[in-house]
C-alpha positions in Angstrom: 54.1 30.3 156.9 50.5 29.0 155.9 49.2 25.5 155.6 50.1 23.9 152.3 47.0 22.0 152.4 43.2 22.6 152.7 39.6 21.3 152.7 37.6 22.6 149.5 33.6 21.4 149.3 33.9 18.5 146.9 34.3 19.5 143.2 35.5 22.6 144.1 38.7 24.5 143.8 40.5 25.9 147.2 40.7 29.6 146.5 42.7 31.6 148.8 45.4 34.4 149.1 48.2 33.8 146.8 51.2 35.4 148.8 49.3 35.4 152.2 52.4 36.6 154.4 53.9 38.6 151.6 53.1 41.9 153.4 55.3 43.8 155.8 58.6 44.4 156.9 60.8 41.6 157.1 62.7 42.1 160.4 66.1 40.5 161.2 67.3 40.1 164.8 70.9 39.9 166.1 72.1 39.3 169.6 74.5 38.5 171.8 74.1 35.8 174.7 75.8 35.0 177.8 75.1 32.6 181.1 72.2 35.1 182.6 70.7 36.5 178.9 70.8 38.5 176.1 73.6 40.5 176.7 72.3 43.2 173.8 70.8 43.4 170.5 69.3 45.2 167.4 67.3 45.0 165.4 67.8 45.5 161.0 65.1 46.0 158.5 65.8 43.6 155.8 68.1 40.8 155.5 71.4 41.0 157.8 74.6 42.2 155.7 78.0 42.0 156.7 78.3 45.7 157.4 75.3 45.2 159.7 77.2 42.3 161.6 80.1 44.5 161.9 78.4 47.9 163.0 76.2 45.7 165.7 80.0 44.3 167.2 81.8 47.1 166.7 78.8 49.4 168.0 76.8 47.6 170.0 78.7 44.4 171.4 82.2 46.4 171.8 81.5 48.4 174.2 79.1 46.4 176.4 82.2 43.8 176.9 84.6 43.8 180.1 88.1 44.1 179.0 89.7 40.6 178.4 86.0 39.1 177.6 86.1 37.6 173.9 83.1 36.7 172.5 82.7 33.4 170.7 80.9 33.6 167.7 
């Protein structure tokens, strides 16, 4: 986000962009951590849905794990 304040020559308005980090993509990140890193991750245009969350475990985080290894969310 921008500053929510400014310096304007005296008498004068601040003019500036209205929405100035309104344009492009909003990106949203999941991942899965362990002791040495990110263990994987994706990446989802948008906001993160439920149906996201469960495609990236089933999917993604599944497979990558050793069997008996439970995640801990």
């Amino acid at each position: 986000m921008g500053p929510l304040r400014d310096w304007a020559p005296n008498g004068e308005r601040l003019v500036g962009p209205e929405a100035a980090y309104s344009g492009g993509r909003r990106l949203s990140l999941i991942a899965a951590m362990n002791a040495q890193g990110i263990r994987c991750h994706t990446v989802i245009e948008g906001g993160v849905k439920s149906r996201d969350f469960l495609h990236f475990v089933r999917r993604i985080l599944g497979p990558s794990l050793r069997p008996r290894k439970l995640p801990r969310i």
